[in-house]
Every structure is written in structure tokens, then in C-alpha cells.
N, C-alpha and C positions, 0 to 999 in steps of 0.2 A: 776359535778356542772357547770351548762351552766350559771348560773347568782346568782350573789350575791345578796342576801336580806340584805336592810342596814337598820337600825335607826337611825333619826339623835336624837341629844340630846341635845337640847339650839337651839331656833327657832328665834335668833337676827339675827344681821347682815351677820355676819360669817357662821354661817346657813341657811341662806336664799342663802347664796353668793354657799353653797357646794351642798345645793336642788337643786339650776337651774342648774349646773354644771351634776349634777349625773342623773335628770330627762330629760335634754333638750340637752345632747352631750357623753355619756358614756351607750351606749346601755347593756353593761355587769353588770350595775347594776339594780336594782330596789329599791325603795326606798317606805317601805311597811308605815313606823310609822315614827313621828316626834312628839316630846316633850317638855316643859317649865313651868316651873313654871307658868308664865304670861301665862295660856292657851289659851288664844285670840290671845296669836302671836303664836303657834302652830296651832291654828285654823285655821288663815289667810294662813301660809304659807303652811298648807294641803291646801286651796282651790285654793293658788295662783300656786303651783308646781303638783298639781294631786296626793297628798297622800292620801292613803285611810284612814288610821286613824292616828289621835291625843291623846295627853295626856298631867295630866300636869303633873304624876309622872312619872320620867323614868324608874322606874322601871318595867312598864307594858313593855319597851320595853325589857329590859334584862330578865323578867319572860317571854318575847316571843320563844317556841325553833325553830321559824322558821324563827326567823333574823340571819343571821352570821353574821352581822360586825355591827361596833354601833360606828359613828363619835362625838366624844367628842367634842362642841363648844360650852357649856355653860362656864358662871365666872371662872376667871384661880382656885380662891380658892376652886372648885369642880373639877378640873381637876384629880387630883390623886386619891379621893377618887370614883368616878364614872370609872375611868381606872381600880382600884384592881375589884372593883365587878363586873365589863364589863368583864376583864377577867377568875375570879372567875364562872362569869354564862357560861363562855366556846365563849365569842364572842372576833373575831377579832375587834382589835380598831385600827382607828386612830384619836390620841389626840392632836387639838390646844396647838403651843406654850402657854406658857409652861406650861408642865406638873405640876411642883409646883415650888416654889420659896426658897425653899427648898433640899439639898442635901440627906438627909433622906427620904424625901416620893419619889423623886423621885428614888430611890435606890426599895423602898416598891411595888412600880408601875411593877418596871424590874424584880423582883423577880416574884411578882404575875402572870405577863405575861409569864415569861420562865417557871414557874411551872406548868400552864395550859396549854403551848403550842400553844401558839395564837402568829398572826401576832399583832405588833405594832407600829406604825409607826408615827412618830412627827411632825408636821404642817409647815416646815419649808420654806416654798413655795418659796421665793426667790432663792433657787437652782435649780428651772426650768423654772427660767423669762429666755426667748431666749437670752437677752442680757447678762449676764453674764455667762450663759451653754458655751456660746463659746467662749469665756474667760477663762472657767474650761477646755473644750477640745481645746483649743490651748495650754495650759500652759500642760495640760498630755502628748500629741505628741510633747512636746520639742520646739515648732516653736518658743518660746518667751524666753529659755533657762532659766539659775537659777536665780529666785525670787529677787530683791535685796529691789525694796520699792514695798507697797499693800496698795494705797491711796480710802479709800472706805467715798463716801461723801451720808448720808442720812438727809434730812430736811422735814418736814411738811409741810403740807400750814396750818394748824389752830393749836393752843396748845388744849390739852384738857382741861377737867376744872379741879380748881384745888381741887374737889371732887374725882375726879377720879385720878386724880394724889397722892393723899394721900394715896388711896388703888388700888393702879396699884403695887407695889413692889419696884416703882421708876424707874427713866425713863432707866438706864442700863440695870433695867429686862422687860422693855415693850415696849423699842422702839430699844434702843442699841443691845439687845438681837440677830438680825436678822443681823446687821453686824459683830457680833461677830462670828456666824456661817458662814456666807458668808467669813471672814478673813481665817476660817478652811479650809471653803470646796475650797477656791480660792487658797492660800498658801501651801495648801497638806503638813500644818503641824502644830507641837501644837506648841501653845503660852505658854510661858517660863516665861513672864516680864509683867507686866503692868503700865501703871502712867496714870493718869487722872486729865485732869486741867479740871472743872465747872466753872460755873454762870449761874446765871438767870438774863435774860437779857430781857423776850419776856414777863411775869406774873409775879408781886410781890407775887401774892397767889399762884403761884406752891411753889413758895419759903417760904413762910407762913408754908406752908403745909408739910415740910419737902424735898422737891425734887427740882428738879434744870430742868434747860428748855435749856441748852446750855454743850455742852463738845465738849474736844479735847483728844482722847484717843490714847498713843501710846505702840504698841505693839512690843516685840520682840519675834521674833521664833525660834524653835528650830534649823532651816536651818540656821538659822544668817540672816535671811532676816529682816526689819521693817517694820511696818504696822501702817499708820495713820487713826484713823475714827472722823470723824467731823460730828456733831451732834445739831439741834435746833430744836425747836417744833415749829417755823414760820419761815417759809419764803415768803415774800411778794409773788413773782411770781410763787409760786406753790409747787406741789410733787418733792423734786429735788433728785433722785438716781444715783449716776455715781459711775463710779469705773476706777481704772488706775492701770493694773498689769505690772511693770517695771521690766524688769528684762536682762541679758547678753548678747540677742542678739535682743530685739525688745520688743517693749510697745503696748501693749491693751488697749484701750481705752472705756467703754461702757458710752455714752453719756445717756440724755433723752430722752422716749420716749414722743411723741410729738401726739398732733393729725393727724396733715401732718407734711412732711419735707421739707416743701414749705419755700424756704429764699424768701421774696418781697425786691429786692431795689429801691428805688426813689433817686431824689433830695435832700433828708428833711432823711432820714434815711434807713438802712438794718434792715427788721424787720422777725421774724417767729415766729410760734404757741408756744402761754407757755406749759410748760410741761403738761402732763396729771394731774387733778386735786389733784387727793388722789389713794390709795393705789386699793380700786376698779378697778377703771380703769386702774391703770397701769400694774395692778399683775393678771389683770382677767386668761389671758391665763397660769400664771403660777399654778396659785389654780386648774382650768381644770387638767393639766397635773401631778400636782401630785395624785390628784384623781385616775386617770387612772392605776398609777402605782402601788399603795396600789391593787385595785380592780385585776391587773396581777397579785402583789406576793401573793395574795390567791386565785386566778382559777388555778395557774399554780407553786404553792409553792414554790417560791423566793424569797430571802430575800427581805425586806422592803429596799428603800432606802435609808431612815432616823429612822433611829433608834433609843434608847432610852440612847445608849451613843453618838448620835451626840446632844441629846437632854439637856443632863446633862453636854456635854465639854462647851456649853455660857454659862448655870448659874456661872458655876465656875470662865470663866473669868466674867462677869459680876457683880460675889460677891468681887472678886480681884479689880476690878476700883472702886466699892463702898469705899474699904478700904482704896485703894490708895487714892479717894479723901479726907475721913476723916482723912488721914495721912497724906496727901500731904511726898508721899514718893512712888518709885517703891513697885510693890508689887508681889513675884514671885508667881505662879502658886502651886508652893508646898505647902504654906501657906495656902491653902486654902483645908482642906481635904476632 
């Protein structure tokens, strides 16, 4: 097999973002069909990526036996169910965070996939932004010694609405979610502890709506190390990702990326580039790269990078802070089955 035939499967954002990705820098795939409900935006982004056909039912791609793989980026609420029958039809998948919001389907999901024998692999993409890879291989080669704090800062520059914030799963499972896995794959360990302090501070309708637009989440590991992740759905001056792994014999730092890293000073002030706007821009090369890597561990039968128990360790912590803040009280990991 010299090249993978892919479908994608939900023709938004996220889809559009993994078309250009797989048609315009990832020779080793092809990308035959693309599908949506909304068939106008599978239409478009066939004509806008060079896909030869559309649909609005997916299932014309999973009835296809000439796709192997079929990228899951429609509504998280189809995530699971479009993963058992993607695997069921014998295709390799990779499936957008998160697979479900739920402990159970996503358990339905890893069954169905090891049963057919199919690659699966979880959208986790912030483990191949440049800037924290090398933060994860400094901390494996020892050079920063043992873990003691893992300060991970993610902010928005706009909230969503609070439409979509009512059926997002809430903001630990849609936005937190990403530093919760980042705390795993950076710490090279499991979280043991949770507490979580909220507020909404940025929408009185996120709050209306059931969910909260600001947290302070603190984790303890199984290493004994702590882990702080601070969280808002606005920030005036932009996308803001950093991370600080401290630890015995030296600290990591990964700053913003930035458009330039041009400081201007004058008279009147030291000024440089806000951070890159939103997640698009900042994460483009990391979406690219996981791409790549799914598309190896099936020309060259390798395990997936991210799997579907790196996928299922954040909901858990994620469902553990939820509780924590409706208890206002630590909340271990065990609790949570």
C-alpha cells in the first residue's frame, strides 16, 4: 500500500483545517470523499481541496471498500457512533477530540476498534506543537531532572456562545480537555488528585447556560509532582498557550508563538507581536504533523501515537474537576470509574 485513501467525515472547520493539510503537504495520502450533513459545505470543500466526490450521508464513505481510513471531524455527539461503524466497516480512523463525553461509549469505541483490527487514533494535536515536543523530549532525556511543579496556561481570545456552550459537555470537556492531556503527556504520569476553583467572569449566559468561562485547576501526580492549569475563554490580547515544566535541575519554558519575535523599543514603550490569533494559527503545524503520523502507523503498521486510552485518561480527569467544582472538595481519580 503506496498511499492511503482517506474520507473525511464533517466538512466544518476542523475538516477543512485536515483537507488542506492531507491534499496540500502529505503526499502519502489521498483524499478520495468528503461528507456533511450541510452538503454545501462538503460540496465547497470538495471544490475548494480537489476532492473528487461528496456526500451528505457518511455512510456512502464507509459503504466505499476503496477508502482505508475515514477522519472523524463531524459534532463530538457523532463521534462514537460514526468510530464503532467506521471500524465495523473495517476502516482505519482518526477521531477528533473527544470521542464521547462519556466513559462508556468511549470504552464501545476501543472495543469495536481492537475487534476489527483497525488503526485508531485521537485528535490530540497539541502533542506535536514544536513548542512543547520539546519540553516532552527534554523532560524524557533527563536534562530538566524530576517534575516538581507543571504550570500549563490556556486562554482564548473570544468565548463561544453560550449556545454552544450548553452543548459543548462544558468547558473541562471542550476546552480544558487539551491541557489535561498535555499535563499527562508533559508529567509522564497519572493524576491521582483534582480540585477545581470556577467562575464566570467573561458571559453571564455561559453561566445562564449551565457552564463556567474561567478555572483554576490543581493537580497532583502520581510522581508527587503538582500541576497548575489556568483557564478563560477571553483574553483581551489574544490566543495565550504557555507552559513551565519545573522541575530538579532546570525549568522549561514554552512561551507564545507570535507572528515575529521582533521586541521594538522606543522612548514611549518596549512593544512586540500579540500572540497568534486563535487555535488555527497557532496549532496549524501541529494538526499537519499529526496527520502524518496516523498516515505512517498504517503504510508501515505502528502503533498510533495517541490512542484511545490517551483519549479516555482527560475525560476522566475532566469528569473528576467537574465534580470537584460541584463539591468544592479534592476529588481522586479512583472515584471516578
Amino acid at each position: 500500500m503506496n498511499k492511503i485513501k482517506i474520507g473525511i467525515i464533517g466538512a466544518g472547520r476542523i475538516g477543512r483545517v485536515h483537507a488542506n493539510a492531507l491534499t496540500n503537504s502529505i503526499p502519502q495520502a489521498e483524499v478520495v470523499a468528503i461528507s456533511d450533513t450541510f452538503v454545501q459545505s462538503a460540496e465547497k470543500a470538495a471544490a475548494d481541496f480537489g476532492i473528487p466526490e461528496f456526500f451528505a450521508d457518511y455512510h456512502e464513505i464507509l459503504n466505499d471498500p476503496t477508502i482505508d481510513a475515514v477522519l472523524v471531524c463531524s459534532p463530538t455527539n457523532t463521534h462514537a457512533q460514526i468510530t464503532i461503524e467506521a471500524a465495523n466497516a473495517g476502516k482505519h480512523i482518526f477521531c477528533e477530540k473527544p470521542v464521547d463525553l462519556t466513559i462508556e461509549r468511549i470504552l464501545e469505541a476501543k472495543t469495536a476498534a481492537e475487534k476489527a483490527g483497525v488503526k485508531l487514533q485521537i485528535g490530540f494535536n497539541r502533542r506535536f506543537d514544536h513548542n512543547f515536543n520539546r519540553i516532552h523530549r527534554l523532560a524524557k532525556d533527563g536534562k530538566l531532572g524530576d517534575l516538581q511543579i507543571l504550570r500549563i496556561t490556556s486562554r482564548d481570545p473570544e468565548p463561544p456562545s453560550a449556545e454552544y456552550a450548553k452543548n459543548s459537555g462544558g468547558m473541562f470537556l471542550d476546552m480544558t480537555i487539551h491541557d489535561f492531556d498535555m499535563a499527562y503527556f508533559l508529567a509522564d504520569s497519572e493524576v491521582e488528585e483534582v480540585f477545581a476553583a470556577t467562575a464566570v467572569t467573561v458571559d453571564p449566559a455561559i453561566g445562564a447556560a449551565g457552564d463556567i468561562d474561567t478555572a483554576v485547576v490543581t493537580l497532583r501526580f502520581k510522581n508527587g509532582a503538582i500541576g497548575v492549569i489556568d483557564n478563560c475563554r477571553k483574553a483581551a490580547y489574544g490566543y495565550d498557550q504557555r507552559v513551565e515544566y519545573f522541575g530538579t535541575k532546570g525549568a522549561a519554558i514554552a512561551e507564545n508563538d507570535r507572528e515575529t519575535n521582533v521586541t521594538v523599543a522606543d522612548a514611549d514603550a518596549v512593544r512586540s507581536d500579540k500572540p497568534l490569533y486563535f487555535f488555527l494559527e497557532r496549532y496549524m503545524q501541529s494538526f499537519r504533523e499529526e496527520l502524518c503520523q496516523f498516515i505512517d502507523a498504517i503504510l508501515n503498521d505502528k502503533p498510533v501515537p495517541v490512542n484511545i486510552e490517551d483519549g479516555l485518561r482527560p475525560i476522566r480527569i475532566a469528569l473528576a474537576a467537574k465534580k470537584s467544582a460541584l463539591e468544592n472538595r479534592p476529588v481522586r481519580l479512583s472515584e471516578i470509574n
